[in-house]
PDB file with SEQRES, HELIX, SHEET and CRYST1 records, atoms N, CA, C and O in Angstrom:
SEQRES   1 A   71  UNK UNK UNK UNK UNK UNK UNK UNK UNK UNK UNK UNK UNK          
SEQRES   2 A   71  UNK UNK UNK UNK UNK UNK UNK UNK UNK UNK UNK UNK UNK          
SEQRES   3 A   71  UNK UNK UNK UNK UNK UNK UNK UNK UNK UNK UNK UNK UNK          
SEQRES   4 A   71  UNK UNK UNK UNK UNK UNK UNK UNK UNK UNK UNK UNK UNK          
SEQRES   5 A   71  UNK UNK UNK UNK UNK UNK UNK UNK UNK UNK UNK UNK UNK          
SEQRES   6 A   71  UNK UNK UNK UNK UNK UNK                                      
HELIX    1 AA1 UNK A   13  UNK A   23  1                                  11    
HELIX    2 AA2 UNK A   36  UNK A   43  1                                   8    
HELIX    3 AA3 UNK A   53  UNK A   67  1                                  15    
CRYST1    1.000    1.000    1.000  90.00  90.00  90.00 P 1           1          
ATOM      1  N   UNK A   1       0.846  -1.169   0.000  1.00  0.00           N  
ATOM      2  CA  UNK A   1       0.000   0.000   0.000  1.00  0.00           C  
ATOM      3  C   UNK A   1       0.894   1.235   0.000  1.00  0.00           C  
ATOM      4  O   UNK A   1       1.963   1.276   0.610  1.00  0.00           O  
ATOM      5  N   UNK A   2       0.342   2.345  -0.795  1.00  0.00           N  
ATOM      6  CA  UNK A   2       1.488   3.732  -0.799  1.00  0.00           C  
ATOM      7  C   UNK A   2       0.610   4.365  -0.203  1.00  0.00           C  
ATOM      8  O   UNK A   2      -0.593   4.109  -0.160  1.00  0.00           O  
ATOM      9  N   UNK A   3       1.250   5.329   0.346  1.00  0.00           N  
ATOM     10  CA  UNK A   3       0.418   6.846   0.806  1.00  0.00           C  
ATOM     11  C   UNK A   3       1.256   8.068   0.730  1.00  0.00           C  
ATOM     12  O   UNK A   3       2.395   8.423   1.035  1.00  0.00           O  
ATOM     13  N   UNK A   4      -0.482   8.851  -0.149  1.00  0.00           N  
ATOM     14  CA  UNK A   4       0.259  10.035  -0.783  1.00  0.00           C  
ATOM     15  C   UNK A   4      -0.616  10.837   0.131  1.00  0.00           C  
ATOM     16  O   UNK A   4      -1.560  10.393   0.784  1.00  0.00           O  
ATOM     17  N   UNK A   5      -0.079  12.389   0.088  1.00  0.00           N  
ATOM     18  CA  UNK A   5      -1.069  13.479   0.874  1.00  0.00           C  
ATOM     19  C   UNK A   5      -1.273  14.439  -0.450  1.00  0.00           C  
ATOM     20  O   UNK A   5      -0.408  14.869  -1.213  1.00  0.00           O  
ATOM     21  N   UNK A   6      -2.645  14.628  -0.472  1.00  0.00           N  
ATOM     22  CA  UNK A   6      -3.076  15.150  -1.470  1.00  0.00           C  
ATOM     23  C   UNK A   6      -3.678  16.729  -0.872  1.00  0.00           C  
ATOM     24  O   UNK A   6      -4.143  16.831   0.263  1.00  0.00           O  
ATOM     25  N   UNK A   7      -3.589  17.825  -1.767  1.00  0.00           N  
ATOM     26  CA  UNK A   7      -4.256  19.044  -1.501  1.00  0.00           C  
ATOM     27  C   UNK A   7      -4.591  19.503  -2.000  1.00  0.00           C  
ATOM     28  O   UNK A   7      -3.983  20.327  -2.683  1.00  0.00           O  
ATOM     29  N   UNK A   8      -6.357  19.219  -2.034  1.00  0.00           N  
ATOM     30  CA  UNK A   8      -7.191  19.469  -2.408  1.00  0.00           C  
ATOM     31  C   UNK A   8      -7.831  21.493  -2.670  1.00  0.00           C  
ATOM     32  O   UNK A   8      -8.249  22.296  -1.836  1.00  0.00           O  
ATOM     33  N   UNK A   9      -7.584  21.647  -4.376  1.00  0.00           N  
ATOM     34  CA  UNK A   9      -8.128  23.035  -4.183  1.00  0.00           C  
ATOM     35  C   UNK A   9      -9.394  23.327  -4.395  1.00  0.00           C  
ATOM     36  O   UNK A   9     -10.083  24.232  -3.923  1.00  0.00           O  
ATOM     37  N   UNK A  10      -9.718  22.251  -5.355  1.00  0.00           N  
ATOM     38  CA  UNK A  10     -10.777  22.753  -5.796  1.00  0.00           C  
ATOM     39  C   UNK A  10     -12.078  21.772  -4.840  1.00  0.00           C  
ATOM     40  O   UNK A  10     -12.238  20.592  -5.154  1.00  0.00           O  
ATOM     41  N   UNK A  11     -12.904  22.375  -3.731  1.00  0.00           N  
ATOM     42  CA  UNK A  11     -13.861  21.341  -2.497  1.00  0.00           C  
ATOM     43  C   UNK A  11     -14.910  20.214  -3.913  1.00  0.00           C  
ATOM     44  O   UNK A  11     -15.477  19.349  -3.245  1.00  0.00           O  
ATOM     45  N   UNK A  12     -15.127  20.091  -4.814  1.00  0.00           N  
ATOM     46  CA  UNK A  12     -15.723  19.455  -6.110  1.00  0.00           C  
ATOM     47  C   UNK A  12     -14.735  18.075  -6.112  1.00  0.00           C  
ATOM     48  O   UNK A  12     -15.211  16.941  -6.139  1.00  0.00           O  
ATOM     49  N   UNK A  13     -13.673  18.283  -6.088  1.00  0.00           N  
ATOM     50  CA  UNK A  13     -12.744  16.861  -5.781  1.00  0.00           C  
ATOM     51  C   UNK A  13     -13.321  15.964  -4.428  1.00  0.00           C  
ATOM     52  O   UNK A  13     -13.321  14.735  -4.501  1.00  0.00           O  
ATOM     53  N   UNK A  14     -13.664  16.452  -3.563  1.00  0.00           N  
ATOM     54  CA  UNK A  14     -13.974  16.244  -2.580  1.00  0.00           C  
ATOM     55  C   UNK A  14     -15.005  14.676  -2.591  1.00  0.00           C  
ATOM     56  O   UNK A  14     -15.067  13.600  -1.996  1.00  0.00           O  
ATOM     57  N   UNK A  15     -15.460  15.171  -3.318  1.00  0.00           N  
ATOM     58  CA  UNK A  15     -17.071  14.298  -3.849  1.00  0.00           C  
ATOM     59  C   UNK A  15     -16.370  13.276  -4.417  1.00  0.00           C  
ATOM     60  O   UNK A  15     -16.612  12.188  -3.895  1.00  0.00           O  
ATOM     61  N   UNK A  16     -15.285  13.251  -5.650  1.00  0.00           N  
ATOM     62  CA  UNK A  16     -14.574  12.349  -6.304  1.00  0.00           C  
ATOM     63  C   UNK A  16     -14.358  11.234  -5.197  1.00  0.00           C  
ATOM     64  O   UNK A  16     -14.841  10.103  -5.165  1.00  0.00           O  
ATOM     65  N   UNK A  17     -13.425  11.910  -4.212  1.00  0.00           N  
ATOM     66  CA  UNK A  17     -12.812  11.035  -3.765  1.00  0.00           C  
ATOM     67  C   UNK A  17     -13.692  10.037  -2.721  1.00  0.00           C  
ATOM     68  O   UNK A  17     -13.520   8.848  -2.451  1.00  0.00           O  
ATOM     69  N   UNK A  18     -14.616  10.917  -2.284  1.00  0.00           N  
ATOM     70  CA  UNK A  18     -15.407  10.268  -1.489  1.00  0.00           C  
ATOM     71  C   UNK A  18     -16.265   9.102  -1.871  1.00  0.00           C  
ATOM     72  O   UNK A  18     -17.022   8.495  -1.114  1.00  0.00           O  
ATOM     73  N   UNK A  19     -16.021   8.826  -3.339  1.00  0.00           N  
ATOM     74  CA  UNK A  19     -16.953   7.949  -4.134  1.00  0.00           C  
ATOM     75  C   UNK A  19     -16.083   7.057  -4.510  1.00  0.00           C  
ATOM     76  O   UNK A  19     -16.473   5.890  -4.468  1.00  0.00           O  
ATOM     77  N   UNK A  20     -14.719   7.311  -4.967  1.00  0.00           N  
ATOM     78  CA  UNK A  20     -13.509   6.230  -4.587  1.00  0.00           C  
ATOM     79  C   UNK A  20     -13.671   5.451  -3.431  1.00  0.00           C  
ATOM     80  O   UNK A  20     -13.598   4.234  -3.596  1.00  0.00           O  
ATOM     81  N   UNK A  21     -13.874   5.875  -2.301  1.00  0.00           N  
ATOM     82  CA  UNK A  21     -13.812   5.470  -0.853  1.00  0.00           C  
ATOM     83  C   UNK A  21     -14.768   4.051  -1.015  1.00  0.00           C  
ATOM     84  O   UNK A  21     -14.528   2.850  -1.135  1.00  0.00           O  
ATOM     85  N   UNK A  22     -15.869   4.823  -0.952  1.00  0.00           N  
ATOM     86  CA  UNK A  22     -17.575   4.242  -1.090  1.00  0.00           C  
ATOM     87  C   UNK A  22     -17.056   2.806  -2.244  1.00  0.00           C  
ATOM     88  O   UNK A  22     -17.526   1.671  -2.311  1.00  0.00           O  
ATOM     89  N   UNK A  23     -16.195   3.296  -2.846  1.00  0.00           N  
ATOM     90  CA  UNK A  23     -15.969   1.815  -3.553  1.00  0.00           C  
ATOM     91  C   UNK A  23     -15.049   1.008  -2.623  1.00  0.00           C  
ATOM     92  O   UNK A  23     -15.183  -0.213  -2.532  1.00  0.00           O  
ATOM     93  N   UNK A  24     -14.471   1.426  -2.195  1.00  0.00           N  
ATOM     94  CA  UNK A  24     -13.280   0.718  -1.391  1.00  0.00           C  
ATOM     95  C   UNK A  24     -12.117   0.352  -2.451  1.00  0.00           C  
ATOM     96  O   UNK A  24     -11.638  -0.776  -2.568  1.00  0.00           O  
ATOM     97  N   UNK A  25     -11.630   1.818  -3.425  1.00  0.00           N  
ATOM     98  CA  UNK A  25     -10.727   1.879  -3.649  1.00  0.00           C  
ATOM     99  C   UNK A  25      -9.749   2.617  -3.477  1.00  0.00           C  
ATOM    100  O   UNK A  25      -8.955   2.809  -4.397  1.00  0.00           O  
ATOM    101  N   UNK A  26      -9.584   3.245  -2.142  1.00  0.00           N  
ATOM    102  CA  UNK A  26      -9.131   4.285  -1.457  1.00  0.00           C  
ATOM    103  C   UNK A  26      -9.294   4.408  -0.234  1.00  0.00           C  
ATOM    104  O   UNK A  26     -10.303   3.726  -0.053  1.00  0.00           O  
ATOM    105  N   UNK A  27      -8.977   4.837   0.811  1.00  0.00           N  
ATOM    106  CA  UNK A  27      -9.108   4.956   2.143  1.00  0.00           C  
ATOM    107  C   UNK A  27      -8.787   6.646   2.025  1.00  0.00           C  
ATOM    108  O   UNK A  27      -7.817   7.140   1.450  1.00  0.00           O  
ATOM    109  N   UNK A  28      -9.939   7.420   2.770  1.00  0.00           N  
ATOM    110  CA  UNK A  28      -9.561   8.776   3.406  1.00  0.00           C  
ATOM    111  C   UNK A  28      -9.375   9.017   5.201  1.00  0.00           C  
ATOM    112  O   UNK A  28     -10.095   8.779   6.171  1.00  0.00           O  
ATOM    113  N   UNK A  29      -8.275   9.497   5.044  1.00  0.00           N  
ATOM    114  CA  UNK A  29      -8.042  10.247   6.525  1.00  0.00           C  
ATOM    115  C   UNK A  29      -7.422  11.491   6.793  1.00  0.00           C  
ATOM    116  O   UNK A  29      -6.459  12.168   6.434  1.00  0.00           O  
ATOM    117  N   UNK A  30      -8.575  11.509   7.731  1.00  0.00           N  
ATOM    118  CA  UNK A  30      -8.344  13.422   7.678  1.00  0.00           C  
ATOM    119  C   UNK A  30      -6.996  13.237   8.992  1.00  0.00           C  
ATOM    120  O   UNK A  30      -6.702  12.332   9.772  1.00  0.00           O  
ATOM    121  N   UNK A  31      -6.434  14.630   8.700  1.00  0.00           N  
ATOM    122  CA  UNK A  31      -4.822  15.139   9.609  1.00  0.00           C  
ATOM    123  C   UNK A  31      -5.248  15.269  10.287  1.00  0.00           C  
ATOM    124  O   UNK A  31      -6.470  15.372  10.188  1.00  0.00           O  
ATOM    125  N   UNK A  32      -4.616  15.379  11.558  1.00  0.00           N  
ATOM    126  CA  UNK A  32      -5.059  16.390  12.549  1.00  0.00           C  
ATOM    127  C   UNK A  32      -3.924  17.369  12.610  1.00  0.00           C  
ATOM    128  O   UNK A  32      -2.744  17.237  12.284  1.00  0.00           O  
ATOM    129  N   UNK A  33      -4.782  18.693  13.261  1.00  0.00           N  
ATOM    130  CA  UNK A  33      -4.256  20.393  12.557  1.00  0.00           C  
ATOM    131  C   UNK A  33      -3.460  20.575  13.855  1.00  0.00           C  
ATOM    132  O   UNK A  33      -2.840  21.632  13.966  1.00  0.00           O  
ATOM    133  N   UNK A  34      -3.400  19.711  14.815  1.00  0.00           N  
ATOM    134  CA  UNK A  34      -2.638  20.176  16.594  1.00  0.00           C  
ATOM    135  C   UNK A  34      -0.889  19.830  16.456  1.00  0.00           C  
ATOM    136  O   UNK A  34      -0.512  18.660  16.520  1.00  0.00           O  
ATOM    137  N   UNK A  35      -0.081  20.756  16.299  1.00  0.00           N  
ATOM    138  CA  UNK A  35       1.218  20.369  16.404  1.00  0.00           C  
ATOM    139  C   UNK A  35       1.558  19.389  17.393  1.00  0.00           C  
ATOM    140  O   UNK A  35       0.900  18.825  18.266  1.00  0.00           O  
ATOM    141  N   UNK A  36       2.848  19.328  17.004  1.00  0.00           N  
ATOM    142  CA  UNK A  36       3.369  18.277  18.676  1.00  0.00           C  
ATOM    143  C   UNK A  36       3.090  19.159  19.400  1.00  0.00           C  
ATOM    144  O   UNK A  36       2.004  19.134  19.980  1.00  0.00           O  
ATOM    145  N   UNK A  37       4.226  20.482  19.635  1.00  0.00           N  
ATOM    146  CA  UNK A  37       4.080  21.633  21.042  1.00  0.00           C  
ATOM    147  C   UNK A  37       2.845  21.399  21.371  1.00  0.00           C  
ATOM    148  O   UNK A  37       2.639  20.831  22.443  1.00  0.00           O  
ATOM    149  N   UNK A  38       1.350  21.913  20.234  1.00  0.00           N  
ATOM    150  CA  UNK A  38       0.140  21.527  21.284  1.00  0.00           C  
ATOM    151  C   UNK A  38      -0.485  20.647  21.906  1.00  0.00           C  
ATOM    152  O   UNK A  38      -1.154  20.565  22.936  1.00  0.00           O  
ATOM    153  N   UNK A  39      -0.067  19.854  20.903  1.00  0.00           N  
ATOM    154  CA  UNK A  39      -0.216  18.032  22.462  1.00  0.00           C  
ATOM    155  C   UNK A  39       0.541  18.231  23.481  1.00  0.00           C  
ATOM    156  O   UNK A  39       0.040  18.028  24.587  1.00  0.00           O  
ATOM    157  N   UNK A  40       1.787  18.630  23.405  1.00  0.00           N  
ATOM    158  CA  UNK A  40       2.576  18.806  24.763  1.00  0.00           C  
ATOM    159  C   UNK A  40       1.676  19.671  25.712  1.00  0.00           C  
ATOM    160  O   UNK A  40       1.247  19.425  26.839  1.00  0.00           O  
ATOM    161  N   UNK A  41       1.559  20.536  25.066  1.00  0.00           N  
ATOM    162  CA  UNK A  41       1.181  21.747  26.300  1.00  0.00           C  
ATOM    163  C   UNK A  41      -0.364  21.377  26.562  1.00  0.00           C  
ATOM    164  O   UNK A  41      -1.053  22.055  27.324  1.00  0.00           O  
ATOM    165  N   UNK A  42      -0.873  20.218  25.856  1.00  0.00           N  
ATOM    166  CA  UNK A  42      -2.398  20.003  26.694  1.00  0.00           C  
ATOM    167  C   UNK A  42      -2.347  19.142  27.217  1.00  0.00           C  
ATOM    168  O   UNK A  42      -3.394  18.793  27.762  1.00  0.00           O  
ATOM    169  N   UNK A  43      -1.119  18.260  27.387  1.00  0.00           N  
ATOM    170  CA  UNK A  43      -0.891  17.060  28.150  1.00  0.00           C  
ATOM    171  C   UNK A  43      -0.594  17.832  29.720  1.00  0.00           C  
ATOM    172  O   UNK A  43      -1.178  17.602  30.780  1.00  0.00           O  
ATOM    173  N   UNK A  44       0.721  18.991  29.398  1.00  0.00           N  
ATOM    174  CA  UNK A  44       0.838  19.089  30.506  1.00  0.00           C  
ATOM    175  C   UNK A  44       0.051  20.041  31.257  1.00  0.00           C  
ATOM    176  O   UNK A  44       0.049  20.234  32.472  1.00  0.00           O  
ATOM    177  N   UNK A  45      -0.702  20.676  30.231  1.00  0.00           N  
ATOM    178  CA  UNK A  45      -1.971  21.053  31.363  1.00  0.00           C  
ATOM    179  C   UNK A  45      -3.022  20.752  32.346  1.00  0.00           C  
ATOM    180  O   UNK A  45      -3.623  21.232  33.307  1.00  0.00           O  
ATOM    181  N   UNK A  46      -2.925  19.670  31.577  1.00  0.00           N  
ATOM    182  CA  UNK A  46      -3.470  18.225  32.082  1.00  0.00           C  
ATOM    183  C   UNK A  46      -3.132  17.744  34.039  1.00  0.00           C  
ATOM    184  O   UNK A  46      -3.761  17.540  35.077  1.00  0.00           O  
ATOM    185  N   UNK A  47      -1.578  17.781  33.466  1.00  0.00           N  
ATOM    186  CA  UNK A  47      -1.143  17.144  34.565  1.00  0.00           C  
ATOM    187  C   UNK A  47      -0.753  17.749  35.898  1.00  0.00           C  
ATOM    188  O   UNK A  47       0.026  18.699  35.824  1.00  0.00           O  
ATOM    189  N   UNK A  48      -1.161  17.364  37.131  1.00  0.00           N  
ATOM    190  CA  UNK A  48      -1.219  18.082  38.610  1.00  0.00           C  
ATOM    191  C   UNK A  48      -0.279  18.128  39.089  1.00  0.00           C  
ATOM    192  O   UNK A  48      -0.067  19.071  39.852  1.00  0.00           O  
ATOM    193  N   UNK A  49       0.920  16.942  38.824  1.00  0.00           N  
ATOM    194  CA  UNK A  49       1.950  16.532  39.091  1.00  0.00           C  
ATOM    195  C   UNK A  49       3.337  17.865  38.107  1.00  0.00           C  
ATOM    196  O   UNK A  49       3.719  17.821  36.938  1.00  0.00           O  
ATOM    197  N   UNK A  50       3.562  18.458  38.773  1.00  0.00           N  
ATOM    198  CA  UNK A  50       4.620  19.286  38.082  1.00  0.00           C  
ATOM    199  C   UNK A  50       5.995  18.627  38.670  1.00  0.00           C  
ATOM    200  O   UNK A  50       6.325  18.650  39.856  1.00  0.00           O  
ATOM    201  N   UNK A  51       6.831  17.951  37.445  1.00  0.00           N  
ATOM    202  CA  UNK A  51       8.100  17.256  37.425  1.00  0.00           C  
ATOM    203  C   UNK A  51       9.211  18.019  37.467  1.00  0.00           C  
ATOM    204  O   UNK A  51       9.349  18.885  36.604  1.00  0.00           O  
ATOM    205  N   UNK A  52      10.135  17.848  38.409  1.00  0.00           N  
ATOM    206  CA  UNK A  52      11.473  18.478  38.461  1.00  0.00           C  
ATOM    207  C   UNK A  52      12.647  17.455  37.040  1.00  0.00           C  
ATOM    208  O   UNK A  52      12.584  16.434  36.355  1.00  0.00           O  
ATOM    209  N   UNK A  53      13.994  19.118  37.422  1.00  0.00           N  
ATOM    210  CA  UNK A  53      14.669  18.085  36.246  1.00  0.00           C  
ATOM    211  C   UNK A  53      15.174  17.137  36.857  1.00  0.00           C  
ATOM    212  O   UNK A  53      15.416  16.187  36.112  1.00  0.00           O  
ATOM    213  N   UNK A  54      15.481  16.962  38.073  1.00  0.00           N  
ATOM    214  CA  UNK A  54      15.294  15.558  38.932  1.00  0.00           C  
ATOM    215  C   UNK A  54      15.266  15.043  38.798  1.00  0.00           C  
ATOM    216  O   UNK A  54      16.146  14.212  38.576  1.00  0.00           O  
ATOM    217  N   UNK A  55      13.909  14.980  38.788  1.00  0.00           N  
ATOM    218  CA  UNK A  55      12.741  13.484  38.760  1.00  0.00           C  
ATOM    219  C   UNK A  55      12.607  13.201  37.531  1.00  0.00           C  
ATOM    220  O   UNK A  55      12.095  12.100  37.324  1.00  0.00           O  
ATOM    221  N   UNK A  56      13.058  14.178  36.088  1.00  0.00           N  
ATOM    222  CA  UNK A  56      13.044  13.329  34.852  1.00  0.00           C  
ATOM    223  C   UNK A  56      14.375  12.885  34.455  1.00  0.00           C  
ATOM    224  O   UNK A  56      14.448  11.973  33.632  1.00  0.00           O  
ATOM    225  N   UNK A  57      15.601  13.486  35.002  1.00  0.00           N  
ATOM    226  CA  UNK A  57      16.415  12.713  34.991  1.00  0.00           C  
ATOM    227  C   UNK A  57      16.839  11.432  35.347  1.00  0.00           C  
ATOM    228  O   UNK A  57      17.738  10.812  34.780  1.00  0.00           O  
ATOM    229  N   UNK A  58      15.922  10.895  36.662  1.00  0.00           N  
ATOM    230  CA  UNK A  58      16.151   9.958  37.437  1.00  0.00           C  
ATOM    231  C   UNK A  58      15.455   9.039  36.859  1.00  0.00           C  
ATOM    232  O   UNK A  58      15.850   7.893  37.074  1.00  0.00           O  
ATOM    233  N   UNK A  59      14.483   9.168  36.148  1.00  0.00           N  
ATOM    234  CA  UNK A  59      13.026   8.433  35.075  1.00  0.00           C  
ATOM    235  C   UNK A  59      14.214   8.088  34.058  1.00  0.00           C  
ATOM    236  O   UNK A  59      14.745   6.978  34.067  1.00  0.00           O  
ATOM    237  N   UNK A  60      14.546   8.976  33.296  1.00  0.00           N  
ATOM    238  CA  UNK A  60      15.461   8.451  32.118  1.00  0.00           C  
ATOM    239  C   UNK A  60      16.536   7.728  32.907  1.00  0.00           C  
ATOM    240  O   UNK A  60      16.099   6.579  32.851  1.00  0.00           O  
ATOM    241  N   UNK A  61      17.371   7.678  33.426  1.00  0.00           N  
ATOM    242  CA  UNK A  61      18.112   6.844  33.911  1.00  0.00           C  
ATOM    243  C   UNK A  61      17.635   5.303  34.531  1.00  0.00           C  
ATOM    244  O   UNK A  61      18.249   4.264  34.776  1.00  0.00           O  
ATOM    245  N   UNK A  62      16.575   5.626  34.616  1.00  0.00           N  
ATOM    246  CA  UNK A  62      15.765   3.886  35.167  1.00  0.00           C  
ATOM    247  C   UNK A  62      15.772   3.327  33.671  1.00  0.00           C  
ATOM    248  O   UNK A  62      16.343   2.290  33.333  1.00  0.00           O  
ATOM    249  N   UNK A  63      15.009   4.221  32.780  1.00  0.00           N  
ATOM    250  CA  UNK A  63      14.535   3.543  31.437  1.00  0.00           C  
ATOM    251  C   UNK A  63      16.005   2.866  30.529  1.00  0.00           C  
ATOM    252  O   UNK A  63      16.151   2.038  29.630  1.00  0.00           O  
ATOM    253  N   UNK A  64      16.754   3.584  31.199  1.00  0.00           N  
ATOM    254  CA  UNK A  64      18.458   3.206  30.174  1.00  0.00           C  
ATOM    255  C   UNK A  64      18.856   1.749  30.940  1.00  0.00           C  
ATOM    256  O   UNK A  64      19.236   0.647  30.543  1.00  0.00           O  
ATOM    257  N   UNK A  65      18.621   2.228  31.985  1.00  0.00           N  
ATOM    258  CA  UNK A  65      19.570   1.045  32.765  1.00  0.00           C  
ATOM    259  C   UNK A  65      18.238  -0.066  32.938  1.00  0.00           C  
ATOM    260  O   UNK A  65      18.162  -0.461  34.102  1.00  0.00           O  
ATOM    261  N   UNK A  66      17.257  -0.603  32.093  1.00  0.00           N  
ATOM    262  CA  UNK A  66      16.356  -1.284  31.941  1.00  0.00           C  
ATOM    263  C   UNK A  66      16.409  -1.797  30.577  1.00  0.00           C  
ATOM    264  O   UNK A  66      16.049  -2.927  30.248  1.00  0.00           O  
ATOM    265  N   UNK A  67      17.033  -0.606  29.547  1.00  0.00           N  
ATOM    266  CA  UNK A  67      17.393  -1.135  28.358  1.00  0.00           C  
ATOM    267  C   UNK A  67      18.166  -1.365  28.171  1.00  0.00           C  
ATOM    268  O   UNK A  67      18.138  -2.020  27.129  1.00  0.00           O  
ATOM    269  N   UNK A  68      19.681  -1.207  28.766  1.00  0.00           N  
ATOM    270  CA  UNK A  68      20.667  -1.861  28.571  1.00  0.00           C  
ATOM    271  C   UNK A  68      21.298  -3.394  29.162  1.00  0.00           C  
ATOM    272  O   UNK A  68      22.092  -4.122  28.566  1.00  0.00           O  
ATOM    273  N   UNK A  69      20.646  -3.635  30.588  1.00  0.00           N  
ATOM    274  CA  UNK A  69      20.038  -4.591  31.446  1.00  0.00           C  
ATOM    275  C   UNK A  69      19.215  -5.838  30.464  1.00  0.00           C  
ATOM    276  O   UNK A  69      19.301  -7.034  30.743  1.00  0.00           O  
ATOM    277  N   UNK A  70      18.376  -5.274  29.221  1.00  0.00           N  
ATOM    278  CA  UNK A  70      18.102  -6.799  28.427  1.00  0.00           C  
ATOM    279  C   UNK A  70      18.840  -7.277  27.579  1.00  0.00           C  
ATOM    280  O   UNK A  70      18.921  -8.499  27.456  1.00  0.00           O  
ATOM    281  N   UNK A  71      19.534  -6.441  26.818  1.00  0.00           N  
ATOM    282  CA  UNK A  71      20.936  -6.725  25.551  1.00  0.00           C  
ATOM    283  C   UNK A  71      22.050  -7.623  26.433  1.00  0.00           C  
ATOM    284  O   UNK A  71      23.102  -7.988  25.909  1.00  0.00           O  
TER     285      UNK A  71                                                      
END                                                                             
């Protein structure tokens, strides 16, 4: 299977493709428009827990010495 990203100017294509689909000779999926930064920053808005560089240093250092520990 290939995948191309197509950009659509003229909204009349729209219909085309959607009738490709309806055959099941095509699959459509829409992007999503949220950068990484804004997943980041709604994750960590999210979160109650505010992490020192500490405590993510000390996290990455578990995760290394867990991956180097199976090789």
């Amino acid at each position: 299977m290939e995948t191309i990203k197509i950009e659509i100017i003229n909204p009349n294509v729209l219909a085309l493709l959607e009738d490709l689909a309806k055959l099941n000779l095509i699959k459509l999926k829409k992007e999503s428009k949220l950068s990484f930064s804004k997943v980041l920053k709604k994750i960590q808005a999210k979160n109650d827990n505010k992490l020192s560089i500490d405590d993510i240093s000390t996290e990455v250092e578990i995760v290394r010495a867990s991956r180097y520990d199976k090789k």
